[in-house]
MIVEXKE-438007 format. One record per residue (C-alpha): residue number from 0; residue in one letter; chain; x, y, z. Coordinates in nm, 4 decimals. Example, Ala and Ser with C-alpha at 12.3 -4.5 7.8 and 13.67 -1.06 7.14 Angstrom:
% MIVEXKE-438007
[0,'A','A',[1.2300,-0.4500,0.7800]],
[1,'S','A',[1.3670,-0.1060,0.7140]],
END
This chain:
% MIVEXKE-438007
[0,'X','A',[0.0277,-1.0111,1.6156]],
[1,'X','A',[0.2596,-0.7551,1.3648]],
[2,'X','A',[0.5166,-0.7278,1.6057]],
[3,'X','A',[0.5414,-1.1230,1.6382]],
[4,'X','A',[0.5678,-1.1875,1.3126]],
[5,'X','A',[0.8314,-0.9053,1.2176]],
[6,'X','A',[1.0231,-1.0427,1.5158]],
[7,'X','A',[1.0092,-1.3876,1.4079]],
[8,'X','A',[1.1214,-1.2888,1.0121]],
[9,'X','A',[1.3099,-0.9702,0.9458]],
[10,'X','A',[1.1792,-1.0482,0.5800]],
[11,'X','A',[0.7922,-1.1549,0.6459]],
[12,'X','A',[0.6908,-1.0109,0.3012]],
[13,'X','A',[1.0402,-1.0728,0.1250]],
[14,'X','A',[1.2444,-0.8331,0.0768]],
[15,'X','A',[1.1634,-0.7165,-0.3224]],
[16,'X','A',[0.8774,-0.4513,-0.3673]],
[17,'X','A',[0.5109,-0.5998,-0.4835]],
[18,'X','A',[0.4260,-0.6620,-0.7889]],
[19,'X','A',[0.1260,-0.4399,-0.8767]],
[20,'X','A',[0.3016,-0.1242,-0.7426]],
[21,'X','A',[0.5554,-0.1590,-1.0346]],
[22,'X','A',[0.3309,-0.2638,-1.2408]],
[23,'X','A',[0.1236,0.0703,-1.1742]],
[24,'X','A',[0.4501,0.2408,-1.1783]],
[25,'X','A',[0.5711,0.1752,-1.5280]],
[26,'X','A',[0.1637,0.1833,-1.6503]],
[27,'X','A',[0.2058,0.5555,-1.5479]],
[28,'X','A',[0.5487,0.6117,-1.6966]],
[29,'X','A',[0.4172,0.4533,-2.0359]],
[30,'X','A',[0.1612,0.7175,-1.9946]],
[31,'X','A',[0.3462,1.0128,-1.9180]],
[32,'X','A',[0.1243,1.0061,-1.5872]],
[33,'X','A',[0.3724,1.0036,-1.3144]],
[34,'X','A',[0.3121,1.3076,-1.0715]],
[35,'X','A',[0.6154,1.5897,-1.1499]],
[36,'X','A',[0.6206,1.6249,-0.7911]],
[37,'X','A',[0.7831,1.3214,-0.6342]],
[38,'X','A',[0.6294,1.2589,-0.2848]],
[39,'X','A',[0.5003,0.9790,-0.1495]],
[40,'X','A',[0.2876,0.8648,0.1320]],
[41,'X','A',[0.2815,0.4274,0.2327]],
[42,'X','A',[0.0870,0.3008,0.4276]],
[43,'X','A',[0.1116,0.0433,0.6424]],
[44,'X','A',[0.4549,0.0016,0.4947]],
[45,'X','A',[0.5432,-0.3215,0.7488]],
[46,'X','A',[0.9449,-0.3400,0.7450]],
[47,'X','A',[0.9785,-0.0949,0.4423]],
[48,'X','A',[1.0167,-0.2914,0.1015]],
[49,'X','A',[0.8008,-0.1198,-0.1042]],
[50,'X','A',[0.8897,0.2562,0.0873]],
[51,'X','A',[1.2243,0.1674,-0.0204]],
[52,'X','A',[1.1769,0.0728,-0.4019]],
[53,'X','A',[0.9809,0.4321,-0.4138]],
[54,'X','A',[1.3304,0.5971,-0.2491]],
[55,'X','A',[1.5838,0.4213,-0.4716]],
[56,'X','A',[1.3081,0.6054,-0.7666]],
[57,'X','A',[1.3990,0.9074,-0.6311]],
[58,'X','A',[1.0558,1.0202,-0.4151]],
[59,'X','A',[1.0426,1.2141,-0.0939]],
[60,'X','A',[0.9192,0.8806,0.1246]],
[61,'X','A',[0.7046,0.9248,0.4360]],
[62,'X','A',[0.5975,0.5509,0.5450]],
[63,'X','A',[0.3830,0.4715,0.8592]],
[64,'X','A',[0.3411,0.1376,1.0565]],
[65,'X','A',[0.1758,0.0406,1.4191]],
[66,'X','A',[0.4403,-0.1748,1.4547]],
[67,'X','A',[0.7421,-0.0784,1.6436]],
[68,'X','A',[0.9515,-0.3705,1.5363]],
[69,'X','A',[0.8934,-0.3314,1.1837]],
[70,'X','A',[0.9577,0.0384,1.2073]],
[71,'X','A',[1.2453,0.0171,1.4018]],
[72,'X','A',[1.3872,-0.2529,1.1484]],
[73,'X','A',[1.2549,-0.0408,0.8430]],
[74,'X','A',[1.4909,0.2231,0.9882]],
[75,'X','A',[1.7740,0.0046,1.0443]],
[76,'X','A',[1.7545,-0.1237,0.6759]],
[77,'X','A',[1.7552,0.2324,0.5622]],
[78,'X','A',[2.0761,0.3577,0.7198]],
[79,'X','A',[2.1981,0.0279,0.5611]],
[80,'X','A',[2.0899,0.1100,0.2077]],
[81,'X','A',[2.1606,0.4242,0.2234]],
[82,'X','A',[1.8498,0.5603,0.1513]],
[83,'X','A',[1.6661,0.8807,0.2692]],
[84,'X','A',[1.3381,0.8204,0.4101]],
[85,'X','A',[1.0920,0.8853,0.7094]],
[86,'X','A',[0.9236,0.6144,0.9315]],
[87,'X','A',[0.6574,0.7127,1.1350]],
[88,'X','A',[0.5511,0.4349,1.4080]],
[89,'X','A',[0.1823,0.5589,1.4100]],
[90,'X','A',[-0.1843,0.4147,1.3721]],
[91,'X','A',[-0.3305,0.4751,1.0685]],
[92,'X','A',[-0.6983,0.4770,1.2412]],
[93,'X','A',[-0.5776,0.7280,1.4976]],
[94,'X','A',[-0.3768,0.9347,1.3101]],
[95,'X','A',[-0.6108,1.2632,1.2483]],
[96,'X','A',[-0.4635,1.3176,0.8871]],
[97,'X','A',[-0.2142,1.2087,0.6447]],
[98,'X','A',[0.1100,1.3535,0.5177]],
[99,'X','A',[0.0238,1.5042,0.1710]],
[100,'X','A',[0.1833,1.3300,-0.1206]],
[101,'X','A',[0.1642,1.3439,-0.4581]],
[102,'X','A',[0.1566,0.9249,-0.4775]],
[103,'X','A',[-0.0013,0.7233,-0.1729]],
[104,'X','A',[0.0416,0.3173,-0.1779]],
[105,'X','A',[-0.2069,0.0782,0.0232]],
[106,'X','A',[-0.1206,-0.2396,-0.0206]],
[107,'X','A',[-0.2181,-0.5786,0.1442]],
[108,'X','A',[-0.3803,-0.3397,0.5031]],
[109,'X','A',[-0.7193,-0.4692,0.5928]],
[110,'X','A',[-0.9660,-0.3066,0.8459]],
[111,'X','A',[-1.3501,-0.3580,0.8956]],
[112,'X','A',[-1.5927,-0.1172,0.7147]],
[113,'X','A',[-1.6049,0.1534,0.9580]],
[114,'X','A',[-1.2337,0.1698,0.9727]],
[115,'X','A',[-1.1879,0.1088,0.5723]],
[116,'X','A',[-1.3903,0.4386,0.5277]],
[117,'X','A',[-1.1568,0.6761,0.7860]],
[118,'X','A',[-0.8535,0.5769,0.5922]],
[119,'X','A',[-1.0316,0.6650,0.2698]],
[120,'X','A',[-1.1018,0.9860,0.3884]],
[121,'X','A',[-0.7265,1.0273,0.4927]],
[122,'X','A',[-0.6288,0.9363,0.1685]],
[123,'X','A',[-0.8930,1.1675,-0.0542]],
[124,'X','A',[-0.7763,1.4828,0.2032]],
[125,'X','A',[-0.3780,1.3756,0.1643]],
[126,'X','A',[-0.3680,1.3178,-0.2162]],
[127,'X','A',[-0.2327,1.6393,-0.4152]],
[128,'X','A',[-0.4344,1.7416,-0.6842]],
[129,'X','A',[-0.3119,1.5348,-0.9666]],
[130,'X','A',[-0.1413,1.2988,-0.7918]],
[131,'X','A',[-0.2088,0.8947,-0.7936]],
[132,'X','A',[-0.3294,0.6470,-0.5298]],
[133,'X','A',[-0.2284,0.2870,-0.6224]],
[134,'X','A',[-0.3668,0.0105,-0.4147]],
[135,'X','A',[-0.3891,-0.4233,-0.4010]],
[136,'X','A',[-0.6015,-0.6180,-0.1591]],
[137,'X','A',[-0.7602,-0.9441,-0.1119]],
[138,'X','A',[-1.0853,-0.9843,-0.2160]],
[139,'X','A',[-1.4133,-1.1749,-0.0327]],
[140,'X','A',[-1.2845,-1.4650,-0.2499]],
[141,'X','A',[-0.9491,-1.5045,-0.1280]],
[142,'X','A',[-1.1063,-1.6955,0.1279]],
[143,'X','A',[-1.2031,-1.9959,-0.1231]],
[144,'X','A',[-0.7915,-2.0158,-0.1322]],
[145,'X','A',[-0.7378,-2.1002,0.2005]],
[146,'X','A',[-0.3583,-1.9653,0.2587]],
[147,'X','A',[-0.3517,-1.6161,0.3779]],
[148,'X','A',[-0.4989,-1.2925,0.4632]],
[149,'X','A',[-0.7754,-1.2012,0.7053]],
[150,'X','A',[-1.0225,-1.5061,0.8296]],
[151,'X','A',[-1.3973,-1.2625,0.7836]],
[152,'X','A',[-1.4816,-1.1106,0.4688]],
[153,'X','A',[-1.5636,-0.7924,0.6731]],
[154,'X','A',[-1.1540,-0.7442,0.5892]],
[155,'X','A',[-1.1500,-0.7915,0.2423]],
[156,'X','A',[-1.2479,-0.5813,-0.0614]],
[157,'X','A',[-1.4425,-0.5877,-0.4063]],
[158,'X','A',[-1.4152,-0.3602,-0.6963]],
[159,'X','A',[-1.7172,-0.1850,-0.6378]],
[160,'X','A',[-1.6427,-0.0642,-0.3235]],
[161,'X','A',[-1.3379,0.0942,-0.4734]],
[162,'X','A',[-1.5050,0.2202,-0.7487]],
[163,'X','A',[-1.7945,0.3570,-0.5681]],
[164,'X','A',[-1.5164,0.5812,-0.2900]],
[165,'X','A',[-1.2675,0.6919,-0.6282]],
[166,'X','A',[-1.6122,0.7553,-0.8143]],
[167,'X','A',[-1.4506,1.1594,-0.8887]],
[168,'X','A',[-1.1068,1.0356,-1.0187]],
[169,'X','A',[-0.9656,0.8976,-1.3542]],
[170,'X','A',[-0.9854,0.5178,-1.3277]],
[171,'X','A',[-0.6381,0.4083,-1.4562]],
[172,'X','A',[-0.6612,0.0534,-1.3768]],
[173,'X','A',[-0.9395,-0.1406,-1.2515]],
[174,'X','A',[-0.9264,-0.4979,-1.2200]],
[175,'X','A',[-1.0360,-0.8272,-1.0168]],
[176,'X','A',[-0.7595,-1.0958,-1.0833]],
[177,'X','A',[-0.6450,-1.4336,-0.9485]],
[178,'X','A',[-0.2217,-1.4122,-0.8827]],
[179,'X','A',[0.0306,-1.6201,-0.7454]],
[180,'X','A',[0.1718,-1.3992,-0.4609]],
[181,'X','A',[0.5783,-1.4648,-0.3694]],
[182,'X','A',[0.5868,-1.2313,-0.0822]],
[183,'X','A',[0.8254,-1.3520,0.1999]],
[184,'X','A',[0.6851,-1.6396,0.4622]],
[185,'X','A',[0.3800,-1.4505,0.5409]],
[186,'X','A',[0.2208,-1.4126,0.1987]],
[187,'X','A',[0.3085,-1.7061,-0.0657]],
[188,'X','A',[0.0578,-1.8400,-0.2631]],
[189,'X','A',[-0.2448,-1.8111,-0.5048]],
[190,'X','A',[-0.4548,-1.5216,-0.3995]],
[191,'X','A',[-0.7735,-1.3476,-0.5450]],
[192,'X','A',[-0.7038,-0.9704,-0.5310]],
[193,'X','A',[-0.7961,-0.6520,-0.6154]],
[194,'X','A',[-0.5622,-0.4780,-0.8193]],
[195,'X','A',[-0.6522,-0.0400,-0.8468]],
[196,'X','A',[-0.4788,0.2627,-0.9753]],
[197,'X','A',[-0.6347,0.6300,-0.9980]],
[198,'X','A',[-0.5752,1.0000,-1.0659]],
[199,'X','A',[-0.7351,1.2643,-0.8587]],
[200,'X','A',[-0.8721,1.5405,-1.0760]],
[201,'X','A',[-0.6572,1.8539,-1.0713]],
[202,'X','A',[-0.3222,2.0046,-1.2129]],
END
């Protein structure tokens, strides 16, 4: 399915970086919050837009995919820009941990429950003390929309599910909102989302 759609649009979630993670970025800049040490982990990072942005901001980028094409075209927009970067083509559910990093992005990757709770783990073991996760899905009532995103609410998220796993950090931002998305072919449109950004206790 990834690998068809990367193949079909070398831009499937346009080419600029989403919305929320520079949002969250100059919410923790405002704050004097940003991590000193600039490392960061992406996930599911498709063909590399937001990976990028964090790169051009000057952090050590690690970004992993399961799909070859939109690794392999990730890489090829790299060498283009310039930029300094690793792709990993890699599962996220079968990778046994993460890369550490001082900032970790999820953004718009949906699994069922089981899965869901894996990557959490991941995440919680990969975070540096003090560092920030920063994360938007859809929500159960994206659905009611009827343009995008996964077909069984088994996919999406609420709040309290977030709140409930990041329970032990600083809640930075916390919301349930209802956004235009203008994300490339694949993602255009009203969506209902969840929108989170946290500090894990430590230095």
């Amino acid at each position: 399915m990834w690998d068809k759609l990367y193949q079909e649009n070398e831009e499937a979630f346009g080419r600029y970086p989403n919305d929320f993670l520079l949002e969250a970025l100059e919410f923790l800049k405002r704050k004097s919050d940003l991590p000193s040490k600039k490392s960061a982990l992406v996930l599911a990072c498709g063909q590399g837009r937001n990976a990028f942005h964090l790169a051009r901001t000057d952090y050590d980028v690690v970004a992993i995919d399961k799909s070859k094409v939109a690794i392999d075209q990730a890489k090829h927009r790299a060498k283009n820009l310039n930029l300094q970067l690793s792709f990993l083509h890699d599962d996220l559910l079968k990778l046994e941990k993460y890369p550490k990093a001082s900032l970790i992005l999820w953004v718009w990757f949906h699994a069922p429950e089981g899965a869901k709770k894996e990557v959490f783990r991941k995440v919680h073991q990969s975070l540096d003390e003090g560092g920030v996760f920063i994360f938007e899905g859809l929500r159960e009532e994206n659905q009611n929309y009827k343009n995008f995103g996964p077909p069984t609410k088994k996919l999406l998220f609420q709040l309290s599910e977030l709140l409930e796993e990041f329970k032990d950090y600083q809640i930075l931002i916390a919301q349930e909102i209802d956004r235009e998305l203008k994300e490339g072919a694949a993602q255009s449109g009203m969506a209902a989302v969840v929108q989170f950004l946290v500090k894990k206790p430590g230095v």
